[in-house]
C-alpha positions as CSV (number, residue, x, y, z in Angstrom):
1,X,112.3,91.5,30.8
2,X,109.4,90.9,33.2
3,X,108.9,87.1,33.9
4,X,105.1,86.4,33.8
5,X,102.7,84.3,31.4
6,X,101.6,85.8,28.0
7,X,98.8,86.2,26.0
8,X,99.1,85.6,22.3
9,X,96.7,85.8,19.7
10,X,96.4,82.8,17.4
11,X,94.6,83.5,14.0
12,X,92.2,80.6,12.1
13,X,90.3,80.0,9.3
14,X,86.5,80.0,10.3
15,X,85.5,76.4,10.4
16,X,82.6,75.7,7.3
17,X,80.3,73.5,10.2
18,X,77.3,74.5,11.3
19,X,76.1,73.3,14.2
20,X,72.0,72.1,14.3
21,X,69.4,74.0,16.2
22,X,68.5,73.2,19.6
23,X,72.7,71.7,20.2
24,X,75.3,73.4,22.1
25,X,78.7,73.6,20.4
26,X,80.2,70.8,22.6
27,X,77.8,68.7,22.5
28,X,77.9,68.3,18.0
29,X,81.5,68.3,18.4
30,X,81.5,64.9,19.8
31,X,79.3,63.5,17.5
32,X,80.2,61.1,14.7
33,X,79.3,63.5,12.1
34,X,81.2,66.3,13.3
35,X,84.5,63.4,13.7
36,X,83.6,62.7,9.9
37,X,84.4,66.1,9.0
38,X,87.5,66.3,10.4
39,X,88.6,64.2,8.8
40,X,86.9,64.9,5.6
41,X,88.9,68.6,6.0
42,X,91.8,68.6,8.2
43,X,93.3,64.5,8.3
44,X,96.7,64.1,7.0
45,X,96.9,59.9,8.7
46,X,95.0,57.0,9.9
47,X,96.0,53.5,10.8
48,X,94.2,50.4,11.9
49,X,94.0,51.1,15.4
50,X,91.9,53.4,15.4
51,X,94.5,56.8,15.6
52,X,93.7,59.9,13.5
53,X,96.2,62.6,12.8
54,X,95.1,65.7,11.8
55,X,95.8,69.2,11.7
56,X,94.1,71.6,14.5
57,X,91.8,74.0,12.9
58,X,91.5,75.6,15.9
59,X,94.8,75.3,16.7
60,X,97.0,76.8,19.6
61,X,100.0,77.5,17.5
62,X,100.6,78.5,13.9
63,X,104.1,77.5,13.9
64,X,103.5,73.9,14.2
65,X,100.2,72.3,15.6
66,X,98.7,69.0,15.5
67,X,97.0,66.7,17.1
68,X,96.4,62.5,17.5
69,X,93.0,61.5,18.7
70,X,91.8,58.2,19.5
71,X,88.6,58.0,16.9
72,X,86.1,56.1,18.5
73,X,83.2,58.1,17.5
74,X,81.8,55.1,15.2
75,X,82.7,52.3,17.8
76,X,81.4,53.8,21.0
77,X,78.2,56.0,20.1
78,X,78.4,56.7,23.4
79,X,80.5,59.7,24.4
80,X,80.6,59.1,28.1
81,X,82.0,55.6,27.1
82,X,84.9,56.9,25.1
83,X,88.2,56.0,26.5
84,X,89.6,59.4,27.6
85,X,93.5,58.5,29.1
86,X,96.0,56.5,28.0
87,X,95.2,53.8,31.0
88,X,91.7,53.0,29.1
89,X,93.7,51.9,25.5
90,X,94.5,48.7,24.6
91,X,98.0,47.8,24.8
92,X,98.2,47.3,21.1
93,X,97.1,50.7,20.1
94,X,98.7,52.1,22.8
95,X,102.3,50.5,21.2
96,X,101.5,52.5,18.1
97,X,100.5,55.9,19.9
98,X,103.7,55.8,21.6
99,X,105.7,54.8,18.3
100,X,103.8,58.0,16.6
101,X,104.8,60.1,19.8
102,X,108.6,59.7,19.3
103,X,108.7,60.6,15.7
104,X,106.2,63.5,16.5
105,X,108.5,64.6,19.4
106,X,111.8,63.4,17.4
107,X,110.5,65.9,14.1
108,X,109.8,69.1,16.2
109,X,113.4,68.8,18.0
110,X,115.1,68.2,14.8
111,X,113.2,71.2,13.2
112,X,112.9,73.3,16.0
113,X,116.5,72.5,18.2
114,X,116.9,75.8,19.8
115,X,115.8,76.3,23.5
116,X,116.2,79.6,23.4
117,X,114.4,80.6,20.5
118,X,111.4,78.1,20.4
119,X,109.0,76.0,22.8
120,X,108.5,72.5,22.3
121,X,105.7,70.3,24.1
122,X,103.7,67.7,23.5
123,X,101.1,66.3,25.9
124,X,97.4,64.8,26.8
125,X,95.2,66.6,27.6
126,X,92.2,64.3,29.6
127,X,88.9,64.8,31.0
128,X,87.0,62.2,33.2
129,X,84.0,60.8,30.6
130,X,81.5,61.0,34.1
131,X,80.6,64.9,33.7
132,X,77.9,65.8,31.4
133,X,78.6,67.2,28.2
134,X,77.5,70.5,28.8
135,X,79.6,71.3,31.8
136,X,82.2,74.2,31.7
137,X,85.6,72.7,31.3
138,X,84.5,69.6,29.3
139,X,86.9,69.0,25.6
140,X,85.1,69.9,22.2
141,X,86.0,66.2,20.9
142,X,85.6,64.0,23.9
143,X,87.9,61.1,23.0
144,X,91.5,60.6,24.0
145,X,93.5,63.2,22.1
146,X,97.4,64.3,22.2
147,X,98.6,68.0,21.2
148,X,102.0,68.7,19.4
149,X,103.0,72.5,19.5
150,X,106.2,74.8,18.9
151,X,105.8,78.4,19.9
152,X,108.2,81.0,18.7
153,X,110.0,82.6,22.4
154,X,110.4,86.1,20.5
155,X,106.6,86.3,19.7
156,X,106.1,85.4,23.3
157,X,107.8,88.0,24.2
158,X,106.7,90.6,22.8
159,X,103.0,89.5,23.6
160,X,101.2,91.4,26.4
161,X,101.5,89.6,30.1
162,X,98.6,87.5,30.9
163,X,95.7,88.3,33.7
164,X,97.4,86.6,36.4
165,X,94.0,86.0,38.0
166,X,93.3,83.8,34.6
167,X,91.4,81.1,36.3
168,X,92.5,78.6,33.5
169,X,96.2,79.8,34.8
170,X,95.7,76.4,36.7
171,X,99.1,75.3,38.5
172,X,100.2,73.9,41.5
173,X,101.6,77.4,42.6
174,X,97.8,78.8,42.3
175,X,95.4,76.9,42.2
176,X,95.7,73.4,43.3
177,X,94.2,72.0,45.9
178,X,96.6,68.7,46.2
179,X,99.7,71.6,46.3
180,X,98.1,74.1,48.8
181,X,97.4,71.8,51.3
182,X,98.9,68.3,51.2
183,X,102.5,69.3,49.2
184,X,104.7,67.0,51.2
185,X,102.6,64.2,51.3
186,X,101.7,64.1,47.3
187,X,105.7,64.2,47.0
188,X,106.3,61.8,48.8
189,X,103.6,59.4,47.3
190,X,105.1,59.8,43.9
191,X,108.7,59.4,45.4
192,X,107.6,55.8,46.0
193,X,107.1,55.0,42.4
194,X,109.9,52.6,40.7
195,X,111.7,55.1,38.1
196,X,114.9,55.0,36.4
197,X,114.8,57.1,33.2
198,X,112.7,59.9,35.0
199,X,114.4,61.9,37.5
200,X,112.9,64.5,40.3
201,X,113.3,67.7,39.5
202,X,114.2,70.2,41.8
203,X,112.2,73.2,42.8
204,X,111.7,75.5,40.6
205,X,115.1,74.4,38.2
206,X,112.4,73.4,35.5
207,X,110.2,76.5,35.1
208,X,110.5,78.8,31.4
209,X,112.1,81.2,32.4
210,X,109.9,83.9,30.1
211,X,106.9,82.8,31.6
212,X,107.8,81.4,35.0
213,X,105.5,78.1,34.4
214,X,104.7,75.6,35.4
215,X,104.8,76.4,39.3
216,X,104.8,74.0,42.0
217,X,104.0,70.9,39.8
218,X,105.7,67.4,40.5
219,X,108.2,67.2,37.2
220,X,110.6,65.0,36.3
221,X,114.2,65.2,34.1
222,X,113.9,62.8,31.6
223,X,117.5,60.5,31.5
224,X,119.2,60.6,28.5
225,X,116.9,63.4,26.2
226,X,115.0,62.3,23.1
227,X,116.6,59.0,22.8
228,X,115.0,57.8,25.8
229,X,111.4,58.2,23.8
230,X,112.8,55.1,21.6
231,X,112.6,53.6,24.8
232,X,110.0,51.1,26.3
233,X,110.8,51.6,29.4
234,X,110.5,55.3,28.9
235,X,106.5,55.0,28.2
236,X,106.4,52.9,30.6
237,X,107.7,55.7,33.1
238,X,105.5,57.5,31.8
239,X,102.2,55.7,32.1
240,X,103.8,54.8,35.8
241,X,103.3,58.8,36.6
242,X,99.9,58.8,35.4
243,X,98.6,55.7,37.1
244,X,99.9,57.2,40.5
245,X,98.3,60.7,39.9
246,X,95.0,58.4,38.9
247,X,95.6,56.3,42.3
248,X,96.3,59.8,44.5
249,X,93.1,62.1,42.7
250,X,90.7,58.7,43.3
251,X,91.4,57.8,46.7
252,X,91.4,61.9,47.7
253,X,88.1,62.6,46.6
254,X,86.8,59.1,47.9
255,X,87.1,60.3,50.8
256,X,86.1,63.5,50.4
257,X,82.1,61.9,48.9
258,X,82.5,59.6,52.0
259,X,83.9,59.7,55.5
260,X,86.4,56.7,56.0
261,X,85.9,55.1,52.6
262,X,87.1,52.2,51.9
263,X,90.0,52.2,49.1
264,X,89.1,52.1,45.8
265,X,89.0,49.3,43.2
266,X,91.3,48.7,41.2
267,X,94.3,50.6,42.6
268,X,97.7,50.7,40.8
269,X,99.8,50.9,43.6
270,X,97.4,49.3,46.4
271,X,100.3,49.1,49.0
272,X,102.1,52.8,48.3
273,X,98.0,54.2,48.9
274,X,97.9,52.1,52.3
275,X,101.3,53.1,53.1
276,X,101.7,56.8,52.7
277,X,98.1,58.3,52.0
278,X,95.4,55.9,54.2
279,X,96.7,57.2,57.8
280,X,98.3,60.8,56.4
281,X,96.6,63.4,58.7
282,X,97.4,66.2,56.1
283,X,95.4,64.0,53.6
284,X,92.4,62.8,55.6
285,X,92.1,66.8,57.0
286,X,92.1,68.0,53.5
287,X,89.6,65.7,52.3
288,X,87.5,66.7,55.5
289,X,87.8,70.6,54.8
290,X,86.7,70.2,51.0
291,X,83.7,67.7,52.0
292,X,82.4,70.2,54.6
293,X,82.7,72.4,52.1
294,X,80.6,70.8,49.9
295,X,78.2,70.4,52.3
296,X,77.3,73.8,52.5
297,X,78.3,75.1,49.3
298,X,76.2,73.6,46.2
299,X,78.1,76.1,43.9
300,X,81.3,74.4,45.2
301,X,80.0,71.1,45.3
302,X,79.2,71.3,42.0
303,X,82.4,72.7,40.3
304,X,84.3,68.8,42.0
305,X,85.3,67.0,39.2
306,X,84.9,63.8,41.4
307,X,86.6,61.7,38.7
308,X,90.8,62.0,37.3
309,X,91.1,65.0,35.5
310,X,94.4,66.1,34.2
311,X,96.9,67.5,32.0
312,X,100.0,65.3,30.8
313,X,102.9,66.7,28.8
314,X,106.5,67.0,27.5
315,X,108.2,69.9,27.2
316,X,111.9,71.2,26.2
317,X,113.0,73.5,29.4
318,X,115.8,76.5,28.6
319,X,118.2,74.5,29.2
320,X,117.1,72.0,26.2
321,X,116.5,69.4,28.3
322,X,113.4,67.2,28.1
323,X,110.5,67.5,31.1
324,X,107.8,65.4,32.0
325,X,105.0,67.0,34.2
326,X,101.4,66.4,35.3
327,X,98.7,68.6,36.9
328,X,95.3,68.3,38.6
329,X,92.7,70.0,36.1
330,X,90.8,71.5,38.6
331,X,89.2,73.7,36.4
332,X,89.7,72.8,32.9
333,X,92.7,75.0,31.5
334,X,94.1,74.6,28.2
335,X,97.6,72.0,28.0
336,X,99.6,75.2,26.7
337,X,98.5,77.2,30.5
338,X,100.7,74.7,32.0
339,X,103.7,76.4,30.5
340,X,102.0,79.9,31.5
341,X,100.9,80.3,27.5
342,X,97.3,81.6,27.6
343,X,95.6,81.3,23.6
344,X,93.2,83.9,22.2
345,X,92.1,82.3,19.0
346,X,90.7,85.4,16.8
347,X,88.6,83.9,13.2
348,X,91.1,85.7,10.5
349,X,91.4,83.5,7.1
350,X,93.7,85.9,5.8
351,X,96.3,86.0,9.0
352,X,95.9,82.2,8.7
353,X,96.3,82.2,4.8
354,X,100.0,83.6,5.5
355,X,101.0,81.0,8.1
356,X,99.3,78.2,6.8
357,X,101.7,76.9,3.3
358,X,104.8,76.4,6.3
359,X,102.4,74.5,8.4
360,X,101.0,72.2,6.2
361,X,104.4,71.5,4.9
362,X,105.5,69.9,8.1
363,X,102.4,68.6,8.8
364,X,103.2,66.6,5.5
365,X,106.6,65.6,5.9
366,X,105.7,64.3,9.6
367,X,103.0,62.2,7.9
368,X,105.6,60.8,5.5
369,X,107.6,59.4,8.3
370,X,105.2,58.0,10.1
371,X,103.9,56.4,7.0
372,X,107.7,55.2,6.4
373,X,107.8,53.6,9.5
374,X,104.3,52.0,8.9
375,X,102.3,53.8,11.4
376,X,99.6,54.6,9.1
377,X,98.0,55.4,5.3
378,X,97.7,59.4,4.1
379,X,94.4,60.7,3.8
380,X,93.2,63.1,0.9
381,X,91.6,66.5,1.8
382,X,90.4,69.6,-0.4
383,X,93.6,71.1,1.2
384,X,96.3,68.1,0.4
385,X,96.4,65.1,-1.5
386,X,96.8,61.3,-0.7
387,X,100.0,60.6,-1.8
């Protein structure tokens, strides 16, 4: 079989929400009243810090799919000042988020432990809170939100390949800009980060096989499987990959708004951006071509996302083992596109009606361990009770 990604189709229940005259879609779906109906309708868990679970009505996957936002929607009116990565959450929540992540992760392996027969990833999916709400790209809920999502490999296969000139196909074989032209020296930068439990992958020895994804993207073995996700040091790790990528994308296009900018504030890793990126001619040339460019492009200019953007995640590979990635969203692809898994959601109650009693079970027993290991209180919908 043909290695390529695929294009599924991904029935749902037509959402009872209207949105009012005179607002685009994206821009009611950030607003507090729009928040209250999710989790009037689809929340299964909330805790004291703040985190909602709830089940995706739009979701990616029909086999299992949910979802853990940050709901700040009645504590920041404000969407632009909604935290929107993991680096803006106070530590406190941020020890339960991870706490729900393991279980989360822990449930889909236990229920799902076959490499070859299913895919398993869970991830954040983050978009800088500086663009206006209106521009291509931007999330329907802009808060801070994590996806949890099993695909079934047979149905996979049998779906049609995808349009490999899918723009939201965005990987660092295609599209990236850090990967096209400044490979060796964004390799090298995360090479200087202190971890233990994450291990370089080799070229290519992480990719699905079925779908050849993701391509050319920095991705790391974690040590030791799903035990490690118990571990604090693991999250850690984890956060330590994400505050480099945050250091890399902000110094980059700092110099690409300004000629021989001065580094910015606040850096994570001051000395490893002085060391390997402040005198790196592959760097400073790149950041040159694309400011030119700029210059005399406004339709370029504009698409810059001059703020982090990125996708997060972890996924099973074939093997079984467990993979930590992270991509530059350079154009705003969906989490599952990383993994070369490109969602047509189709409105279809009755397709959804079928798939929907096996979801919701697991959606219910995942809240029942999380509320076992006090990470939360059960919330009553029209579709499932309290209890």
């Amino acid at each position: 079989m043909s290695s390529g990604p695929r294009e599924i189709v991904t029935p749902f229940r037509p959402i009872p929400l209207s949105v009012p005259d005179g607002m685009k879609a994206n821009e009611f779906f950030n607003s507090t009243e729009n928040l209250h109906d999710l989790a009037f309708n689809n929340g299964l868990l909330r805790n004291p810090e703040g985190l909602l679970l709830y089940r995706k009505a739009l979701g990616h996957s029909n086999l299992f799919d949910t979802s853990i936002i940050y709901d700040t929607s009645r504590s920041i009116l404000d969407p632009l000042g909604r935290p929107v990565r993991r680096t803006q959450v106070p530590d406190a929540v941020k020890n339960v988020w991870n706490r729900m992540n393991q279980i989360i992760v822990a449930f889909m392996l236990d229920r799902y432990p076959d490499a070859d027969r299913h895919l398993v990833l869970a991830g954040e999916a983050s978009l800088d809170a500086t663009w206006p709400l209106t521009s291509p790209g931007v999330p329907s809920i802009r808060m801070l939100h994590n996806h949890f999502i099993v695909f079934d490999k047979a149905a996979l296969r049998a779906a049609p390949l995808a349009d490999q000139d899918n723009p939201n196909l965005t990987d660092g074989g295609q599209h990236s800009l850090f990967q096209a032209h400044m490979r060796d020296v964004y390799r090298a930068f995360f090479d200087g980060l202190d971890l233990r439990l994450l291990r370089p992958c080799q070229a290519g020895s992480c990719r699905i096989a079925l779908t050849g994804y993701p391509q050319g993207l920095p991705s790391w073995e974690v040590q030791g499987g799903a035990a490690a996700l118990k571990d604090r040091r693991f999250w850690e790790e984890y956060d330590t990959i994400l505050k480099g990528f945050l250091d890399f994308y902000r110094t980059f296009f700092g110099q690409v708004s300004t000629r021989n900018a001065p580094l910015p504030a606040d850096l994570h890793f001051p000395d490893l951006v002085r060391d390997r990126l402040q005198f790196d001619n592959d760097f400073l040339k790149t950041a040159k071509m694309v400011r030119d460019r700029c210059i005399g492009d406004a339709k370029y200019a504009n698409s810059i996302r001059w703020q982090p953007a990125f996708k997060q995640l972890i996924y099973r590979n074939d093997e079984g083992r467990l993979i930590v990635t992270i991509s530059q969203n350079s154009i705003g692809n969906a989490i599952t596109e990383l993994l070369g898994v490109v969602v047509q959601r189709t409105p279809d109650a009755d397709a959804y009606g079928q798939a929907e009693p096996a979801l919701v079970e697991q959606l219910l027993e995942v809240r029942r361990q999380l509320i076992e290991a006090d990470l939360g209180s059960a919330i009553a919908t029209p579709s499932w009770g309290g209890e």
